[in-house]
C-alpha positions in Angstrom: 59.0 185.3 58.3 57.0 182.8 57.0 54.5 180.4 59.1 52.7 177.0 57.8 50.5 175.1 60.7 48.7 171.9 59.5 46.8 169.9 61.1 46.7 165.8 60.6 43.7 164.7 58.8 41.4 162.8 60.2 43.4 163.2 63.7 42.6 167.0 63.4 44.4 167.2 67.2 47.9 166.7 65.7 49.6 169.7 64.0 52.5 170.0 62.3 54.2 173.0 61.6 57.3 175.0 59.9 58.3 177.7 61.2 61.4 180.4 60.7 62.0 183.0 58.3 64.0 183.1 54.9 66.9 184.2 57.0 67.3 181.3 59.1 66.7 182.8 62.4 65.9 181.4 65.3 62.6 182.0 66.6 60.7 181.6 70.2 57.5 179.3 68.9 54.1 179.0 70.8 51.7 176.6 70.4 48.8 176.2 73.4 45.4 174.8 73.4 42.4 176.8 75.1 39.2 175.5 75.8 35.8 177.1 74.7 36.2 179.1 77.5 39.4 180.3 77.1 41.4 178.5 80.1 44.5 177.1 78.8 44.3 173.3 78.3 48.3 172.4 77.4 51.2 174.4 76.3 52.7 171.9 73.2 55.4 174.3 72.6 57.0 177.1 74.3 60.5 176.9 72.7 63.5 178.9 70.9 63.5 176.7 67.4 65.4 177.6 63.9 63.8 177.2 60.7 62.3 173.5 60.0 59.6 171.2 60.4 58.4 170.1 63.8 55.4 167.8 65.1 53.5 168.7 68.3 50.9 165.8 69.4 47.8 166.9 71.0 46.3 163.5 73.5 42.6 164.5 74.2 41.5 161.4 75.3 40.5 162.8 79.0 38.8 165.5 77.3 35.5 165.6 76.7 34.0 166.5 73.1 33.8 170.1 72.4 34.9 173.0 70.6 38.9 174.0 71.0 41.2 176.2 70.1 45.0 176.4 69.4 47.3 179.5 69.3 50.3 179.1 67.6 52.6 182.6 68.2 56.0 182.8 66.3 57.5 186.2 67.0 54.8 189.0 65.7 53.1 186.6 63.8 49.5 185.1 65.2 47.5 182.7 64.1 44.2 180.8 65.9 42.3 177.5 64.7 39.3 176.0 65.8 39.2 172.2 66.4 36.3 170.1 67.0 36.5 166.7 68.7 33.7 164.3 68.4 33.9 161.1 70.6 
């Protein structure tokens, strides 16, 4: 299985990601952003999705500036990153 999340530069709310595996199978993809406390701010993705490259759109215009954090889960694989929003 193989897993790339970017994130748009400057807008470093907007990832992109590819996800799937050299097989081609489908795979149930997660992506949700957390606050610094850890309560769940929006689930962005929560679908069955084949191998490819999708965009998910974070709007954090009602939020105020802070530290964040988005979990993107894909199967057994895990991965975390820290965002920062200045306004």
């Amino acid at each position: 299985m193989f897993i790339v999340l970017t994130l748009a530069f400057p807008d470093l709310l907007q990832a992109q990601y590819i996800g799937g595996n050299s097989k081609g199978y489908l795979s149930v993809l997660k992506l949700v952003v957390f606050n610094m406390f850890g309560s769940e701010i929006e689930t962005l993705v929560n679908e069955t999705q084949s191998v490819g490259t999708y965009e998910a759109t974070f709007n954090a215009s009602q939020l105020p500036s802070g530290i964040y954090f988005a979990r993107f889960e894909a199967g057994t694989y895990n991965n975390i990153i820290k965002m920062l929003m200045l306004k």
